[in-house]
Every structure is written in C-alpha cells, then in structure tokens.
C-alpha positions as CSV (number, residue, x, y, z in Angstrom):
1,X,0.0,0.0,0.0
2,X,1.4,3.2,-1.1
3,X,2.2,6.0,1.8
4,X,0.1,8.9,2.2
5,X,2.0,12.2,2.6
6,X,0.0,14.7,4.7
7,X,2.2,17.9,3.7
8,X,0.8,16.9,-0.2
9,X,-2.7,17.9,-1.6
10,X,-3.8,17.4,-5.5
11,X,-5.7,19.9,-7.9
12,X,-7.0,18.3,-10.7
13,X,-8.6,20.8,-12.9
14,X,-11.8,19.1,-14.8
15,X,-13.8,19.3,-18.0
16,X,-16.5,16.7,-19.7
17,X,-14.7,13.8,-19.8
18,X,-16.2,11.8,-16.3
19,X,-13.9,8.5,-17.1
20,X,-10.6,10.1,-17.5
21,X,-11.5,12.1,-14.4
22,X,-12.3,9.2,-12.5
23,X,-8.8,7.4,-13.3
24,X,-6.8,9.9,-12.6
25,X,-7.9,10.6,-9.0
26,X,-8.3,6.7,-8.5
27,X,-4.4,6.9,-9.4
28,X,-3.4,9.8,-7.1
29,X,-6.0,9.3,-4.3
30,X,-3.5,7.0,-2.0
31,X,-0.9,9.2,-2.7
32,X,-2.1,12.6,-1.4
33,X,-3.3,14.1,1.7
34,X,-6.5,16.1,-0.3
35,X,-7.4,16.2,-3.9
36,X,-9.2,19.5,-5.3
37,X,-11.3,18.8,-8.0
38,X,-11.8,22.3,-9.9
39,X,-14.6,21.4,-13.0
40,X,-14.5,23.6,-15.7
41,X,-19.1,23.3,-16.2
42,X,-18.8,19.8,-17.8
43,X,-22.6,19.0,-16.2
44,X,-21.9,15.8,-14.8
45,X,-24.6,13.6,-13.5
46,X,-26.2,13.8,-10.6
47,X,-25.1,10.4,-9.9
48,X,-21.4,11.6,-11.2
49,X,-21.0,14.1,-8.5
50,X,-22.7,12.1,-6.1
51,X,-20.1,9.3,-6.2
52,X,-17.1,12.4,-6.3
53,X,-18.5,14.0,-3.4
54,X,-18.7,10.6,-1.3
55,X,-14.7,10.6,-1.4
56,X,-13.0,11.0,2.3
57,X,-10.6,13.9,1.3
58,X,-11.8,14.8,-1.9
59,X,-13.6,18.3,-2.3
60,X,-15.6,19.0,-5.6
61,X,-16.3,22.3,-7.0
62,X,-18.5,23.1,-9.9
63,X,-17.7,26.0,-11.6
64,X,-20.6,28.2,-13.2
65,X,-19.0,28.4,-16.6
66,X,-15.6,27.2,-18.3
67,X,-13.5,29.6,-16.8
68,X,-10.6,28.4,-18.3
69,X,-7.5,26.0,-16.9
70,X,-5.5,28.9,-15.2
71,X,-8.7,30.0,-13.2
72,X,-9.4,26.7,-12.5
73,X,-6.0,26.2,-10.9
74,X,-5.8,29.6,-8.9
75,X,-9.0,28.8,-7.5
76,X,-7.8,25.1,-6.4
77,X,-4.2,26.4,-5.2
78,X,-6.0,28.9,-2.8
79,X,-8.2,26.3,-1.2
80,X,-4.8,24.5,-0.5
81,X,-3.0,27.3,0.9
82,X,-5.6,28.4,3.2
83,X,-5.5,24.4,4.6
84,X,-1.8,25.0,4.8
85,X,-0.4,22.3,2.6
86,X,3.3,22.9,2.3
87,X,3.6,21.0,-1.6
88,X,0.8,21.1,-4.3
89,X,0.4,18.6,-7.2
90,X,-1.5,19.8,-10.2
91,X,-2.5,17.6,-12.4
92,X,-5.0,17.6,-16.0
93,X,-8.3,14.9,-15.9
94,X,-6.3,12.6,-18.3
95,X,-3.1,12.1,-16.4
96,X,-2.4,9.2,-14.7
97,X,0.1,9.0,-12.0
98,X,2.4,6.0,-11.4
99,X,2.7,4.5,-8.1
100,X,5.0,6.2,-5.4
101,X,5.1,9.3,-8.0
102,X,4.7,11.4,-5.3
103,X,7.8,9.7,-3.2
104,X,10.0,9.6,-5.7
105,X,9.5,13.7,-6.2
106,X,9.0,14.4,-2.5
107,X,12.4,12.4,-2.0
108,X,14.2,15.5,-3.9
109,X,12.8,18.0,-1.7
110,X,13.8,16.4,1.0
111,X,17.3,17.0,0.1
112,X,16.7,20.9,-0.3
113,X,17.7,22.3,2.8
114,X,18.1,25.5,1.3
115,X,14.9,26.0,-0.5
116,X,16.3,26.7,-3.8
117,X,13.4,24.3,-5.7
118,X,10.6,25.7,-6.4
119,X,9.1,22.8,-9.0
120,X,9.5,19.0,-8.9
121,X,8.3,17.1,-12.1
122,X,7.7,14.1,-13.8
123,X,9.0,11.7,-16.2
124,X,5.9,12.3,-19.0
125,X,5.3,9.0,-20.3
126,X,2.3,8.8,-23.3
127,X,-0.5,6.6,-22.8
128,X,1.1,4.3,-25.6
129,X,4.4,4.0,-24.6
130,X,6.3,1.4,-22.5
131,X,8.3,3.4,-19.7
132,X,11.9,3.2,-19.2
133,X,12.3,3.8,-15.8
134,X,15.4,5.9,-14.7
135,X,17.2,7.0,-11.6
136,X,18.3,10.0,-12.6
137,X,17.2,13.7,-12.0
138,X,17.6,16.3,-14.7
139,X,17.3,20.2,-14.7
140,X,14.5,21.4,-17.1
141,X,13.0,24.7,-18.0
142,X,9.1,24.2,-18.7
143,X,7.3,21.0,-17.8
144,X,3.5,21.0,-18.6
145,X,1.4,22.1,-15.8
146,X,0.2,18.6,-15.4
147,X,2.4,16.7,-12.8
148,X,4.3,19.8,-11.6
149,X,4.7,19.5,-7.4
150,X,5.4,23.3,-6.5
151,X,6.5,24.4,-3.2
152,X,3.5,26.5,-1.5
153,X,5.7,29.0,-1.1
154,X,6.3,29.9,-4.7
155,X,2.7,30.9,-5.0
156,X,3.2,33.7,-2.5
157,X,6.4,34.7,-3.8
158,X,5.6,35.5,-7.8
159,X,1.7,34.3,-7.9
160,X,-0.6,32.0,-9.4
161,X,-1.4,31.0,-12.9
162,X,-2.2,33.9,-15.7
163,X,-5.8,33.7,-15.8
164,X,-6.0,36.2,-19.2
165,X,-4.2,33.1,-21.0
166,X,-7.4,31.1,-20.5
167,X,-5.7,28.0,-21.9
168,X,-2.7,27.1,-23.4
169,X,0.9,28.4,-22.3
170,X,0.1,28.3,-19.0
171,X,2.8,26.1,-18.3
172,X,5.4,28.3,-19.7
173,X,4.2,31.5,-18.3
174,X,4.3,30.3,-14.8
175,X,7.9,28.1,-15.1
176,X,9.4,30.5,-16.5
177,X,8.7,33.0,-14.0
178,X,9.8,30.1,-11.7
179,X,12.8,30.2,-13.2
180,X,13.6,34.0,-13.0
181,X,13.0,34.0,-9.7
182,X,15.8,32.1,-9.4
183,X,14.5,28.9,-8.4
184,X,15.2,25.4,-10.4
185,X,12.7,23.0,-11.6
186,X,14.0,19.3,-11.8
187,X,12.2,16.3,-13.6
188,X,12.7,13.1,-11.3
189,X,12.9,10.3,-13.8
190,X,11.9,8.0,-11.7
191,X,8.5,9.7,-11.2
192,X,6.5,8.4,-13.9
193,X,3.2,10.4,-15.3
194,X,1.0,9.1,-17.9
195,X,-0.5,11.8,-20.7
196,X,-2.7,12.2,-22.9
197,X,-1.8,14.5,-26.1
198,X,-4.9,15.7,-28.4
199,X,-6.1,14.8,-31.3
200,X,-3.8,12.8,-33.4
201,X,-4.2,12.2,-37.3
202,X,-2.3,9.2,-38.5
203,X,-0.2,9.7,-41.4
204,X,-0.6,6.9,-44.1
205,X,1.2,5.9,-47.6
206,X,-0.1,3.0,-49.5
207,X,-2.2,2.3,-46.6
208,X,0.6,2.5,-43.8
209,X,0.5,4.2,-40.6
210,X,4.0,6.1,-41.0
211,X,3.3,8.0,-37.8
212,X,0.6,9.7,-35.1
213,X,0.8,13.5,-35.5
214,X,-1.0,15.4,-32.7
215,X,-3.5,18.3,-34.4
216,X,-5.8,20.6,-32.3
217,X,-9.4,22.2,-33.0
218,X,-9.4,25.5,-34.6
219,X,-10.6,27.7,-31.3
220,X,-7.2,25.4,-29.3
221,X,-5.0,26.7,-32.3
222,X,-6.3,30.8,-31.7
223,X,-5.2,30.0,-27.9
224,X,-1.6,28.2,-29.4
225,X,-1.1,31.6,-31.6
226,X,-2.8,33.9,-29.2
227,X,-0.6,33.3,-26.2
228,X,2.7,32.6,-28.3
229,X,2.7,36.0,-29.1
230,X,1.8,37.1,-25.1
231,X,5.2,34.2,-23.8
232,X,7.0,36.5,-26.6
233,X,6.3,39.7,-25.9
234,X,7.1,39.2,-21.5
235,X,9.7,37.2,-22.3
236,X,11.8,37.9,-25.2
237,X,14.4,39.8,-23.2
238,X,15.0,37.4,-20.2
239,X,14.3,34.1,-22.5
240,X,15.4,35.1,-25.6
241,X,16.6,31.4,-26.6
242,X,13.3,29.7,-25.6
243,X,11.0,32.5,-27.5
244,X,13.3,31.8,-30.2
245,X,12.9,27.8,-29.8
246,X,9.2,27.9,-29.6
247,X,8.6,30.8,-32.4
248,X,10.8,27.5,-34.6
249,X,8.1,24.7,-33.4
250,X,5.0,27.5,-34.3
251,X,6.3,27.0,-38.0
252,X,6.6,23.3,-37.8
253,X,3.1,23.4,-35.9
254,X,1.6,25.7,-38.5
255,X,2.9,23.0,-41.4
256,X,1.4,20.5,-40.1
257,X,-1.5,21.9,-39.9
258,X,-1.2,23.1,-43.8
259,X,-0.3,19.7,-44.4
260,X,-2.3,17.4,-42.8
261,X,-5.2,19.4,-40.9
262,X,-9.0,18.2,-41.9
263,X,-10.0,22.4,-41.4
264,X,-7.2,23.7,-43.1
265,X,-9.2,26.8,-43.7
266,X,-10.7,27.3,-40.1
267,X,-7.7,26.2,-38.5
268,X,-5.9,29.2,-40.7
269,X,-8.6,31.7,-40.0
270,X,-8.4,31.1,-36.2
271,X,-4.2,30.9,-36.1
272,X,-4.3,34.6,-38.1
273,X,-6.9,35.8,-35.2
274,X,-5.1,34.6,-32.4
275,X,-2.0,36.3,-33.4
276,X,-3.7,39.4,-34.1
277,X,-5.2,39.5,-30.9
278,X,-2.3,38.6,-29.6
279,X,-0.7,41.7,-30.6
280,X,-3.3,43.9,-29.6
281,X,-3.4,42.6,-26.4
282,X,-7.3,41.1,-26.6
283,X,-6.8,38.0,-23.4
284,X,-9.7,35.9,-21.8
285,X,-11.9,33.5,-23.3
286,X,-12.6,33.1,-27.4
287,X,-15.0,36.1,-28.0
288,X,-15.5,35.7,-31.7
C-alpha cells in the first residue's frame, strides 16, 4: 500500500470527460493528503458528483462556466493554501500518475535544505508508450502544468497562474517565472506520469501508418497563436533562446496543420486571429 503524505494535496482541474477524471484521482487518491477537483461546467450527472462528493478527502467544485484551466487552478491552489499544505500537485483529468510518484519527487525535496526548488516534475510518459524507468534527475525549463509539485511557497512569492491566458501556455508562463526567480525546476525520472496528447491524425502511404501526429481544433490553435505572441512579448528579453525555440516549433506546428489538418481553412482563419489578438493585447476566453 502506497504511503500517504500529509504535507501533499492534488488539484485536478476538470472538463467533460467523467472516465478520465475518475482514473486519474483513482491513481493519485492513496498518494495525497486532499485532492481538489476544480470542473470547468462539464454538467456531470447527478449520480457523477454524487459518487465524487462521497470521497473521504476529496472536495468538488463546480464551476458556473468554463472559466478556463489557469482560473481553475488559482482557485484550487488557494483552497490548499488556506489548509496549509506545504507542496501542491496539479494535475489535467487525463493524467495518470504511477505508483510512489509522489515519493519519488518528494524524496528530492527532502534533500533541499536551502529551498532553492521551487518545482519538482515528472517523467511524462504517453498513454502508448512502455516506460523506461530511470534513476536519474535532470534540470529542465518548462514542464507542462500537469504533474508539476510546487513548493506552497512559490505561490506567495511570484503568484498564481495567468488567468488572461485562459488556456494554453500556462505552463510556460508560470515556469518560467519560476525560473527568474531564481528557483530550479527538476524532472525526477523515476516519477513516472501518464498523458494524454490531443487529437492525433495518423499519417498513411499506400495504406501505412508512418506516424501519429497530434492536431488541435481550430478555437485550441487561436489559444496556441494567441498566447505565443503574449510568452513572446514578456519574455523575449530574459528568454530570448526559448522564445526563439518555440517561435521555430510555431512554424513546424503551423505546417502540419497546412499539411495534414481536416479544417485547413478554419484552423488558418483562427491561427491569423489569435496572433492578431495577440498583438493587440485582446486575453480571456474566445469572444468571436
């Protein structure tokens, strides 16, 4: 039986999709103190949130609207903090967490007496693959949101989540202000985190799958373009090489979509709005 660790609490931040939800506090519950479960309006069951809410240590909030995933996580981190919980785990509805996850990355803090971590991550392992488990621990720059354990204290030191990005760069925003602070971020290999990734459209010649490429919906890809432009603009001085790096996979993510898209057309029309807005400064949810 895995070890509970009372200084831990989970936010999984929730939307639609019951089953996933399900598995991946069925995977976390033993491993936690408290898991937050922040729903982004799916309108679950009755039933549904009858059998959440029957959970010893699990607290479900319904949100009124889809108030996006950065919302959804500031509102979970501040029900932790005013319990007091000293590490938080955040985690998406179709992550699965391997067993002892939470040792393994709890095991590194343990050995920083001088408080100079603020994030401890995963090893992100797709649904599909077969995991090579590893020892090791390795200095990164901008995990996904889903998985990261953050020290409490880096909330109160540079804030929660940019709620303006609604979805998408999330992640980025908040490590790298992580990282400016001066604190590091470390992957624990050993940690292992199952993931989901999108929509994938197999690529096929003379009938063969060659590869899984992962797409997005149009509205997803004015978020992708939309908030590229906002990581950009904050950050081109201070991470000039990452902007750079990620402004290189935009182009390979906008050829794909040239190339192998179903919406071509939309997904174009969406991409050139988000980037406009971008510019302009026009955050928050999609508004048409």
């Amino acid at each position: 039986m895995m070890k509970i660790d009372n200084k831990v609490c989970c936010v999984i931040v929730s939307y639609k999709d019951y089953i996933s939800l399900k598995n991946t506090i069925n995977h976390i519950y033993d491993q936690v103190a408290k898991v937050y479960v922040i729903d982004n309006y799916s309108n679950y069951s009755y039933q549904e949130i009858k059998e959440l809410k029957s959970r010893k240590n699990l607290i479900f909030i319904e949100l009124e609207d889809n108030l996006g995933i950065a919302k959804a996580l500031n509102i979970g981190v501040n029900l932790a903090l005013e319990e007091e919980f000293k590490f938080i785990l955040t985690l998406d509805q179709d992550s699965q967490a391997s067993e002892n996850m939470i040792k393994n990355m709890m095991d590194i803090y343990a050995k920083d007496t001088n408080g100079e971590i603020g994030i401890v991550c995963p090893k992100i392992c797709l649904s599909t693959q077969v995991p090579i488990i590893e020892k090791s621990v390795t200095l990164v720059k901008v995990p996904i949101t889903s998985g990261n354990l953050v020290r409490a204290t880096v909330f109160t030191e540079i804030g929660g989540y940019e709620e303006k990005l609604f979805i998408d760069s999330v992640d980025f925003d908040f490590s790298l202000r992580v990282s400016n602070a001066g604190l590091k971020i470390y992957q624990v290999n050993s940690a292992l985190l199952f993931h989901s990734l999108g929509e994938k459209y197999s690529l096929k010649i003379l009938g063969k799958n060659l590869m899984d490429i992962s797409l997005h919906s149009p509205l997803r890809n004015y978020y992708i373009f939309r908030n590229h432009i906002f990581i950009c603009k904050q950050y081109f001085t201070s991470n000039f090489y990452f902007c750079f790096k990620k402004t290189i996979f935009l182009i390979i993510h906008s050829l794909k979509n040239i190339l192998f898209h179903d919406k071509k057309i939309s997904v174009t029309k969406f991409s050139i709005k988000g980037t406009i807005d971008g510019f302009l400064g026009r955050y928050g949810p999609f508004k048409g």
